[in-house]
Structures are given as structure tokens and as C-alpha cells.
N, C-alpha and C positions, 0 to 999 in steps of 0.2 A: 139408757134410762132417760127418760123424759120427766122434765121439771115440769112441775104443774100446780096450780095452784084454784080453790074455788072463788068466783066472782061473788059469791055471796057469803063469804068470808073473809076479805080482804085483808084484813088484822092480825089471821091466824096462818103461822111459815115457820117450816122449819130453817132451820141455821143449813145453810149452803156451802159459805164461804166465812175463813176465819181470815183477819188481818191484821196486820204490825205496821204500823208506819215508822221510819228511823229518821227522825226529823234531822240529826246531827250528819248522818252518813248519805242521808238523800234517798233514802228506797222506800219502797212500797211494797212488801212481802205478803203474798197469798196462798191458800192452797183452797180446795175444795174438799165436802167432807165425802163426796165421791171418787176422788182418786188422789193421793197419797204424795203428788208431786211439787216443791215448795216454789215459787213463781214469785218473780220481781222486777219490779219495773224499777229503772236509774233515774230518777227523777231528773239527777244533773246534766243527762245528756237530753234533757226535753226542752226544746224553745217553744218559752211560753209568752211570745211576741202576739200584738193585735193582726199580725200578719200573717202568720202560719193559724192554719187549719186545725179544727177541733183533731181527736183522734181519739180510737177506738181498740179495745182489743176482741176478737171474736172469741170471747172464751166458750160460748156455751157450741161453738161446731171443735174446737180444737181440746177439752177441756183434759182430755188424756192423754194429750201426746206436749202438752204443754209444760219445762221444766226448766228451773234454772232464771238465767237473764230475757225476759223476752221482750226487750226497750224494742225491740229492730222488726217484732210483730205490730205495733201498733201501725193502725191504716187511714187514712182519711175517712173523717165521719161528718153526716148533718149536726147541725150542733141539738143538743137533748133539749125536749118541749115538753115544758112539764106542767101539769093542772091545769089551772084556767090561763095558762100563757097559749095554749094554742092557738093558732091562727084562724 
């Protein structure tokens, strides 16, 4: 199933992804409303040094096979360019 959205509606989306963050215990809890598998990231095992590299999870190639802890899926990413910050 392909996510898609109109450019000349940019404002109008459906809900994709629901989330829980657990500020006490460190997670980051997701699922998608296409496949039924509950997803978390350990927040405590992430170093969030000026040194280590953005990071990324491919959700939208893996989004069904994706279940559980997936800290150990995140990848090195470009860091995110948003609005009139582009270059």
C-alpha cells in the first residue's frame, strides 16, 4: 500500500502512526494504523552527543516486518532540512 498524499492539499492526512512517549521509562512507542505491530525505540541506549550522527529508522521500506525493540535498526541519516532552512 502506498502512502500518498495531494500537493494541493497539504493540510488534509490521514492519521498513519499513533504514539506514546514514556518520559519516565525512556521509550518511544509506535505502531502504524496499517499493520498491527507495537514498535519502540530505548531512548536510554541512544547517545545524543554533538558527536554521533543524526539517525533514522526506515519505517516506510520495513513497516510490516517491523516489531518490538527496534533501538538496533536505527541507521545513519543526513540531518532533516526543513522549510526555508534549505540550502
Amino acid at each position: 500500500m502506498a502512502l500518498t498524499f495531494d500537493p494541493k492539499e497539504p493540510n488534509v492526512s490521514s492519521t498513519i502512526f499513533r504514539t506514546v512517549q514514556d518520559l519516565t521509562g525512556g521509550r518511544y512507542y509506535f505502531e502504524s494504523t496499517y499493520a498491527p505491530n507495537v514498535v519502540w525505540i530505548d531512548i536510554t541506549k541512544l547517545d545524543f552527543s554533538k558527536s554521533q550522527p543524526e539517525r533514522e529508522l526506515k519505517v516506510e521500506k520495513e513497516i510490516f516486518k517491523l516489531n518490538g525493540d527496534v533501538t538496533e535498526k536505527l541507521e545513519k541519516a543526513q540531518p532533516f532540512v526543513f522549510g526555508r532552512n534549505k540550502p
